[in-house]
C-alpha positions as CSV (number, residue, x, y, z in Angstrom):
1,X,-9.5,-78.8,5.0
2,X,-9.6,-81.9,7.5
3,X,-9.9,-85.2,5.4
4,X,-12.0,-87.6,6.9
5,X,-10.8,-90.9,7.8
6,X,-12.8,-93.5,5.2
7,X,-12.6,-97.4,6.5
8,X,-12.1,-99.8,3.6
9,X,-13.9,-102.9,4.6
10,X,-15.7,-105.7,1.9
11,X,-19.5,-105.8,2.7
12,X,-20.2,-109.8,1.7
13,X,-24.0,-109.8,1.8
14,X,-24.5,-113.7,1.5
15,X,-22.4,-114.1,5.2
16,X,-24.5,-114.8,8.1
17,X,-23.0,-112.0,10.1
18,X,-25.3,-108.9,10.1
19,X,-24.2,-106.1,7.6
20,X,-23.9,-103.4,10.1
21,X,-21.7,-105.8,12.7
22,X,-19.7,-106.2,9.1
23,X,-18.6,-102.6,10.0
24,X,-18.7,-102.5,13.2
25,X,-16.4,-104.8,13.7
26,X,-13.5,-103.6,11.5
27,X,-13.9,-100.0,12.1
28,X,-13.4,-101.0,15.9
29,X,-10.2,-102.8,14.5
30,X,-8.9,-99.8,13.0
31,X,-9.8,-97.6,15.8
32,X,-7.2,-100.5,18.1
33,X,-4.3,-100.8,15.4
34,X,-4.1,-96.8,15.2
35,X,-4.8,-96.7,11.7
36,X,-7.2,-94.0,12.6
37,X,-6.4,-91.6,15.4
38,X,-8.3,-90.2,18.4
39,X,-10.2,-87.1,17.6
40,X,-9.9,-87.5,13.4
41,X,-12.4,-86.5,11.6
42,X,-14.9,-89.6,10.1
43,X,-16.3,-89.9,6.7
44,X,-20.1,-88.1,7.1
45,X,-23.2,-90.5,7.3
46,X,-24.6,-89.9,3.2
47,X,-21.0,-90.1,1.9
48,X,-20.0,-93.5,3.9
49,X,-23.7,-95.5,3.0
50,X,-23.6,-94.5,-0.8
51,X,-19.6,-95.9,-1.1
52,X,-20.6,-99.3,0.9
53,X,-23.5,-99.8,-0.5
54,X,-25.6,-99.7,2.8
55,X,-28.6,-98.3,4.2
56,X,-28.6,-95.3,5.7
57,X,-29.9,-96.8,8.3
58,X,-27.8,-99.9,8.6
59,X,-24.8,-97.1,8.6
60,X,-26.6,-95.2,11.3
61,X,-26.8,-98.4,13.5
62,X,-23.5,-99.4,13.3
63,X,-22.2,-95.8,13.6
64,X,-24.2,-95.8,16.7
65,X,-22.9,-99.1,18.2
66,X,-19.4,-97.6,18.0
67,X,-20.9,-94.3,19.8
68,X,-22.2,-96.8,22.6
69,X,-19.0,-98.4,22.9
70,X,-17.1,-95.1,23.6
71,X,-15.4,-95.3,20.5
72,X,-16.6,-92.9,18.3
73,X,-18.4,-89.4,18.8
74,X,-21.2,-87.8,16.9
75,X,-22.3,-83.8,17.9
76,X,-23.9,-81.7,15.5
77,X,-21.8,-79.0,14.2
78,X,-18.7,-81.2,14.4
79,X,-19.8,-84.6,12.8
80,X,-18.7,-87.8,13.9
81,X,-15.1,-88.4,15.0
82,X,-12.5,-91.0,16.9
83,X,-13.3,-90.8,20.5
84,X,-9.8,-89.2,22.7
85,X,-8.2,-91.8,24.4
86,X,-9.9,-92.6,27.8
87,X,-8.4,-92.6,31.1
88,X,-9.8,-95.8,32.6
89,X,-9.9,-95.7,36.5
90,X,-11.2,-97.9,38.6
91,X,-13.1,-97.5,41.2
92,X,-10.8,-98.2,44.1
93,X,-9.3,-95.7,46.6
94,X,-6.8,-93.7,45.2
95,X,-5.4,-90.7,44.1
96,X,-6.5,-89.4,40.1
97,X,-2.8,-88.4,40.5
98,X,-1.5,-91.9,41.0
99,X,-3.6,-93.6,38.8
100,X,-2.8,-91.4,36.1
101,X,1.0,-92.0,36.3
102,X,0.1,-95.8,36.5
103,X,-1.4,-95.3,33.3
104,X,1.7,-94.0,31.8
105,X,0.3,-90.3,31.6
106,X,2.5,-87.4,33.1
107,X,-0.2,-85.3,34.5
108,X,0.0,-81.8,35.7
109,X,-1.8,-79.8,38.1
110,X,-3.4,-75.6,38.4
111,X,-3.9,-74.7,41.5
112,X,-6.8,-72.2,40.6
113,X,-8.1,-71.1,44.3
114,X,-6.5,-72.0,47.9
115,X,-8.0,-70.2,50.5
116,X,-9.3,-71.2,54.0
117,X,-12.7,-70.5,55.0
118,X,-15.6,-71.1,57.5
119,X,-17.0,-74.1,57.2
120,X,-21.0,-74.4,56.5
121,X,-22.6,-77.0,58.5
122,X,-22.4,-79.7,56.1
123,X,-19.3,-79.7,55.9
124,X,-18.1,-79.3,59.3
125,X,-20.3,-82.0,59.9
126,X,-19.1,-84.3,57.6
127,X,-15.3,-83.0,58.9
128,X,-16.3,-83.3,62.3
129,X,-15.4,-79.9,63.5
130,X,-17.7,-77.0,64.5
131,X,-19.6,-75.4,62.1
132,X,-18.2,-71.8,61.4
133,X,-14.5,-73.2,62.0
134,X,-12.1,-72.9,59.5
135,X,-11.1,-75.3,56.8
136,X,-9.1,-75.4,53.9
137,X,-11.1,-75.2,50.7
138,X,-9.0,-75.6,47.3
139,X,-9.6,-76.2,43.8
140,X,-7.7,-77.8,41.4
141,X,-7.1,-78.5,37.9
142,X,-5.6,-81.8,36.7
143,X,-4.3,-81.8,32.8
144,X,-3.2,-84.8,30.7
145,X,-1.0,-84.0,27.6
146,X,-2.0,-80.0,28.1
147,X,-5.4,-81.0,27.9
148,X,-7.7,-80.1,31.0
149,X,-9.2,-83.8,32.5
150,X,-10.9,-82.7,36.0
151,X,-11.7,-79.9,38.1
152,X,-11.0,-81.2,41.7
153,X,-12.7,-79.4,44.9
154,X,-11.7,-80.4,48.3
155,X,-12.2,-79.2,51.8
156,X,-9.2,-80.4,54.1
157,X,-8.6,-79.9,58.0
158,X,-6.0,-77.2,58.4
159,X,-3.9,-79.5,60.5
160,X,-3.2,-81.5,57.7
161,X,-3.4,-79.2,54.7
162,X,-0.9,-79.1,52.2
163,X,0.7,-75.9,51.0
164,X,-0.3,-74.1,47.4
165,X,3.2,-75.3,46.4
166,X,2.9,-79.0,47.4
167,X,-0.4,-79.6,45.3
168,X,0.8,-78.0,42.8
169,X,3.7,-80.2,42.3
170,X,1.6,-83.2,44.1
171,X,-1.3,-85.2,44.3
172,X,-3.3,-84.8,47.3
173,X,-2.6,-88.7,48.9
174,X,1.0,-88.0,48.1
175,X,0.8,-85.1,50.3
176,X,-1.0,-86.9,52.9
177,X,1.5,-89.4,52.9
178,X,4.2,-87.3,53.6
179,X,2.4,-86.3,56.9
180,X,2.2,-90.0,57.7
181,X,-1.2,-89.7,56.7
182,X,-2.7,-93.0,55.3
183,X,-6.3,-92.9,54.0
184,X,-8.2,-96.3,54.8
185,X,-11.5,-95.8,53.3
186,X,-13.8,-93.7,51.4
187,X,-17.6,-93.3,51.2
188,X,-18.2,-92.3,46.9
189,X,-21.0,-90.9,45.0
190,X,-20.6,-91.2,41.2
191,X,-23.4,-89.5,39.0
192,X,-23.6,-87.0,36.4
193,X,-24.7,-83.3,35.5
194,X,-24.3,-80.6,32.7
195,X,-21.4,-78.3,32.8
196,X,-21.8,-74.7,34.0
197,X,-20.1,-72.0,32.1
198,X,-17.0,-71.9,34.3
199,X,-17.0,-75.6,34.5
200,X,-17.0,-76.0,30.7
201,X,-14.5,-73.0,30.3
202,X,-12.2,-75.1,32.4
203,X,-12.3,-78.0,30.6
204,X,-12.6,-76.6,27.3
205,X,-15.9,-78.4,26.3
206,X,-19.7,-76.9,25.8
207,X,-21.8,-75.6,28.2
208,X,-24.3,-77.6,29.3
209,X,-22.1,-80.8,28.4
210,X,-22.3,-83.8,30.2
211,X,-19.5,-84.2,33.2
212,X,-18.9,-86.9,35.2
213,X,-19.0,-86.0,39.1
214,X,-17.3,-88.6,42.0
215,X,-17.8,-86.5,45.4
216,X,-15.6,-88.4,47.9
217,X,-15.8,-88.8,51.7
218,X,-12.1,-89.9,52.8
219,X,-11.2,-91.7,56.3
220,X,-8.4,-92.6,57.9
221,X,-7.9,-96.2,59.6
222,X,-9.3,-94.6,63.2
223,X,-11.9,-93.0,61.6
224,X,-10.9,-89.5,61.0
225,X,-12.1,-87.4,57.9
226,X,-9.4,-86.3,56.2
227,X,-10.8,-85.4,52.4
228,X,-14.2,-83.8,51.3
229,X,-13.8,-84.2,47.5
230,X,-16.7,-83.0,44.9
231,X,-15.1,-83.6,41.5
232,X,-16.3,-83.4,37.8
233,X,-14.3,-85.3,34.6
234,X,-14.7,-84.9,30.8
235,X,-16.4,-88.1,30.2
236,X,-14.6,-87.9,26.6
237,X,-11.2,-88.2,28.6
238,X,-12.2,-90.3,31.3
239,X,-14.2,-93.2,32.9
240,X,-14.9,-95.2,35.9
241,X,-14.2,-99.1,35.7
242,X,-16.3,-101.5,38.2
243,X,-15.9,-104.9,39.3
244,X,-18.8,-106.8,39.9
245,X,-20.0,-110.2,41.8
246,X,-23.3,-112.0,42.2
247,X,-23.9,-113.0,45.2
């Protein structure tokens, strides 16, 4: 049976600082040193108030402030446990592929369908071709440490397309670049939805789980579309990082 991790921390109830930041704060510490791994199992809600001496509801605060800050998560049926390491990308124009290796990860890729087919109108509009022409339309899966991170759909001119063999030994901007390809600029959507059932067989995670979706329009410097990309992430894996100014 899993033991659950128990943080040892000194509840001083005449300091100033709030009891529940009083766990907060060194739970977060442990999570950062590695004293406690990602995906371990955490000491249940009842069991952790009674041995601090808290309030269930002083627990349940704190517990929750770590759940906001991505560092702990709490589903029924499984309890509470260590977050997985996040992949934190920002929001920039690049390749997953690319910024995963910058992150140190060795990520692999399935090539689960490659096949070319008519365009619809939308997307030979968006492609700028006529609508019924063909267009390469693949999909992709993108693991880190055998675990599956993204499902990646794109539609791709054919002039440009890369084989089956090259995506599955490259990312798609790689590719590109080998063609002399260089990708200037990008129109992105970033939102949210539940997981279908293939989706979450993918990616290994409920049905009806939250994923987070980027579709990507992709440009060269003259103006040319190069990439239609709809994409989903397991938000447990993976997150988007902005950078923001006032004006």
């Amino acid at each position: 049976m899993e033991k659950p991790f128990q943080l040892e921390v000194h509840i001083d109830r005449d300091s100033t600082i709030p009891l529940y930041q009083q766990i907060v704060d060194p739970f977060e510490e442990a999570i950062a040193q590695g004293h406690v791994s990602p995906g371990q199992l955490v000491e249940d809600e009842i069991s952790m108030s009674k041995r601090l001496d808290v309030s269930r509801p002083t627990l349940r605060r704190a517990l929750q402030e770590l759940v906001n800050r991505g560092l702990l998560v709490r589903r029924r049926g499984i309890g509470t446990r260590v977050a997985p390491s996040q992949i934190h990308r920002p929001v920039e124009l690049s390749s997953l592929n690319h910024d995963l290796l910058e992150a140190g990860y060795t990520p692999t890729s399935r090539v689960v369908s490659y096949q070319v087919v008519q365009s619809e109108a939308k997307v030979a509009e968006q492609l700028g071709i006529k609508p019924g022409e063909g267009t390469l339309h693949v999909v992709r899966i993108r693991y880190i440490d055998d675990r599956p991170l993204a499902i990646l759909r794109n539609y791709l001119p054919l002039d440009i397309a890369p084989s089956w063999g090259e995506l599955h030994e490259k990312g798609l901007y790689d590719c590109f670049a080998n063609r002399d390809i260089k990708v200037a600029s990008a129109n992105q959507i970033i939102g949210a939805r539940p997981a279908t059932e293939e989706e979450a067989r993918d990616l290994m995670v409920p049905v009806g789980s939250p994923l987070l979706t980027m579709n990507r329009v992709a440009f060269t410097k003259d103006g040319r579309v190069v990439e239609l990309g709809e994409h989903v992430y397991n938000p447990e894996l993976y997150s988007f990082r902005f950078t923001v100014f006032t004006n």
